[in-house]
C-alpha positions as CSV (number, residue, x, y, z in Angstrom):
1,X,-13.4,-87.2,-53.6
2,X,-14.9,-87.9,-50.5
3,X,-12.6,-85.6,-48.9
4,X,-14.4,-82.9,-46.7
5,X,-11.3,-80.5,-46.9
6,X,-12.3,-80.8,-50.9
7,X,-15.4,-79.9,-50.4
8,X,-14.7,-77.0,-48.0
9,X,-12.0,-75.8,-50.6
10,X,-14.6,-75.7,-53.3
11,X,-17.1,-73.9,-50.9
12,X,-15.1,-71.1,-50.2
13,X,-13.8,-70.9,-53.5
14,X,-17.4,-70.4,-54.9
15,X,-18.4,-67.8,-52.3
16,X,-15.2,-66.2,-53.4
17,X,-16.5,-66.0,-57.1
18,X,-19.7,-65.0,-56.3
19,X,-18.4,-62.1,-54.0
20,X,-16.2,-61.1,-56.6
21,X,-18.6,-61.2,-59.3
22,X,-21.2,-59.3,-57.6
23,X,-19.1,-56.6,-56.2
24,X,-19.3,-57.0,-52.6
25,X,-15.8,-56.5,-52.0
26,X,-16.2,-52.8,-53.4
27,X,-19.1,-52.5,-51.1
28,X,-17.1,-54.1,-48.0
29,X,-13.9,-51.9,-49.3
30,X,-16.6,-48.8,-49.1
31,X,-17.9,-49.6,-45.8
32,X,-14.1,-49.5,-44.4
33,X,-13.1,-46.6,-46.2
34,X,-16.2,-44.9,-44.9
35,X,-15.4,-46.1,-41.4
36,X,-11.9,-45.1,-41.9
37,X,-12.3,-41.6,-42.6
38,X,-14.6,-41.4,-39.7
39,X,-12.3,-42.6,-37.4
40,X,-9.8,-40.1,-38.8
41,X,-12.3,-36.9,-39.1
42,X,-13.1,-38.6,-35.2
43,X,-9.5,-38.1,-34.3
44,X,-8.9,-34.6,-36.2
45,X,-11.8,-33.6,-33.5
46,X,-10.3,-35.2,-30.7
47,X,-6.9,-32.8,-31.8
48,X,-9.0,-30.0,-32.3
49,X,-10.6,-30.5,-28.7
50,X,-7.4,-31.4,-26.9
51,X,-6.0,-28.3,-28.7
52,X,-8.3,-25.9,-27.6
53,X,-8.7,-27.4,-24.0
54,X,-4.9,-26.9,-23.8
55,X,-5.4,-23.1,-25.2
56,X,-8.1,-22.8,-22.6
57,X,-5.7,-24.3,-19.7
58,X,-3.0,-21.9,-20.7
59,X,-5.1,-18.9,-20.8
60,X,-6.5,-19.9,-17.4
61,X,-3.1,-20.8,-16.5
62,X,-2.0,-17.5,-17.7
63,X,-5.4,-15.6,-15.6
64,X,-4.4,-17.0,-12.3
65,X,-1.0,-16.4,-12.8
66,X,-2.0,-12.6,-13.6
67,X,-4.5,-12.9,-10.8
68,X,-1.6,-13.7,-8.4
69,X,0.7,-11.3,-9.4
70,X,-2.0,-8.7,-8.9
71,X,-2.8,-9.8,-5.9
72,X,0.7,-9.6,-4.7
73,X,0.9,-6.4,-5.8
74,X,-2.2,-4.9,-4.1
75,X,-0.7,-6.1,-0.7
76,X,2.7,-4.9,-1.4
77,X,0.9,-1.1,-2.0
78,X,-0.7,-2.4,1.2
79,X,2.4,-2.6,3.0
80,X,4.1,0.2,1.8
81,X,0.9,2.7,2.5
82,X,0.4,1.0,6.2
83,X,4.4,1.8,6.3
84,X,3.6,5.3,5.0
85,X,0.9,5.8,7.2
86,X,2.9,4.6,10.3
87,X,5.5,7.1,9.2
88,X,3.1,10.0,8.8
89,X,1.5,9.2,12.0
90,X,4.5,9.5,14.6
91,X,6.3,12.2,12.6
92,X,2.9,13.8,13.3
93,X,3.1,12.7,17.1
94,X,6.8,13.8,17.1
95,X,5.6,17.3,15.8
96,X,2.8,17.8,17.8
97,X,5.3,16.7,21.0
98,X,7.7,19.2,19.9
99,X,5.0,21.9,19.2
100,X,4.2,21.3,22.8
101,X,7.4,21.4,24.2
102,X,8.1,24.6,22.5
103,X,4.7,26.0,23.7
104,X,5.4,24.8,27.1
105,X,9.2,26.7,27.1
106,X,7.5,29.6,25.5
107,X,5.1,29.8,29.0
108,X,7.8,29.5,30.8
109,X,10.0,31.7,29.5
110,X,7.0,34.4,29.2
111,X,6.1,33.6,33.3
112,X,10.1,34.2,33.9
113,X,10.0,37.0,32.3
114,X,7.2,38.4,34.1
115,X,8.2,37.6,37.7
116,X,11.6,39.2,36.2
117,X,9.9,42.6,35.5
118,X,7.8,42.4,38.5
119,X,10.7,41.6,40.9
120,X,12.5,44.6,39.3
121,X,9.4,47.1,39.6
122,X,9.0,46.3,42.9
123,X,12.7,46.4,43.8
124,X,12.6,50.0,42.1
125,X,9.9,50.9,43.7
126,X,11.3,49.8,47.2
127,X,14.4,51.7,46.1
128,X,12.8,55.0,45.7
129,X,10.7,55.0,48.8
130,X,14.3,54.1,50.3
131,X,15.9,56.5,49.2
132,X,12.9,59.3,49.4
133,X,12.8,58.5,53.2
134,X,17.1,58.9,53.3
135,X,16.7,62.4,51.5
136,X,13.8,64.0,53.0
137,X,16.1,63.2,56.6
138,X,19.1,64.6,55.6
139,X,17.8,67.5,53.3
140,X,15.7,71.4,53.8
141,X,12.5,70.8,52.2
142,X,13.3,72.6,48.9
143,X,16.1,70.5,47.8
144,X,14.7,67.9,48.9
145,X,12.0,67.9,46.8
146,X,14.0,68.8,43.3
147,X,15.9,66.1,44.7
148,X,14.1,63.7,44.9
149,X,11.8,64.4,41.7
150,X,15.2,64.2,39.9
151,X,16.5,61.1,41.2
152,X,12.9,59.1,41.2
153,X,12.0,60.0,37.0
154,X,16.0,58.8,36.3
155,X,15.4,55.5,38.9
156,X,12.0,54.8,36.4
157,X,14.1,55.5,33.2
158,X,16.5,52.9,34.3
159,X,14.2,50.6,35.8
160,X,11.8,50.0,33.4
């Protein structure tokens, strides 16, 4: 009986007894439980937060996604009303060019015209003193003068 090993045996057998008579197991089994359910109300958190973090990355996500498209967007209006304007612009410029043009031929045509009607009066008036200097040579003074009269108001009809 000497035996050490005996003697340990019977130790921890006693505290054994005396744990189990007082209870402490139910205490220690409380304690775990306690620290169990801890843990798990610790993870169900740790879900919750990693669950709304991920909600809160895919509505961020989801912002700058909606962000970029908008931005796209906005330049691609950009483009097209720079395009538009551009168009405007030298279809305005072609106008104005042709308005010119137009105004320019329209001078021209007018100054033409004039020098025309010019030329014309003064080549009728040329012919009547022409032929006012032919008749009064070659005609009496009486018919030379109806003659004349006649021929001159029929030259202006006809001229002008």
């Amino acid at each position: 009986m000497q035996d050490p090993t005996f003697f340990l045996l019977l130790a921890f057998l006693i505290v054994i007894a005396l744990i189990a008579r007082t209870g402490v197991h139910k205490t220690i089994a409380k304690a775990l439980d306690k620290r169990g359910q801890d843990i798990a109300d610790e993870l169900d958190k740790a879900r919750a937060l990693r669950d709304e973090a991920q909600e809160l990355l895919a509505k961020y996500q989801r912002r700058q996604r909606e962000a970029e498209e908008e931005a796209s967007g906005i330049i691609e209006q950009a483009k097209r009303d720079a395009a538009r304007l551009a168009s405007e612009a030298h279809q305005k410029i072609e106008e104005q060019i042709e308005r010119r043009i137009k105004s320019a031929e329209d001078k021209i045509a007018r100054a033409e015209a004039q020098a025309i009607a010019e030329m014309r009066s003064e080549t009728a008036d040329l012919a009547i003193d022409a032929a006012r200097e032919i008749i009064r040579a070659r005609m009496d003074q009486g018919a030379q003068s109806a003659l004349a009269e006649r021929a001159i108001d029929e030259l202006r009809t006809k001229l002008h």
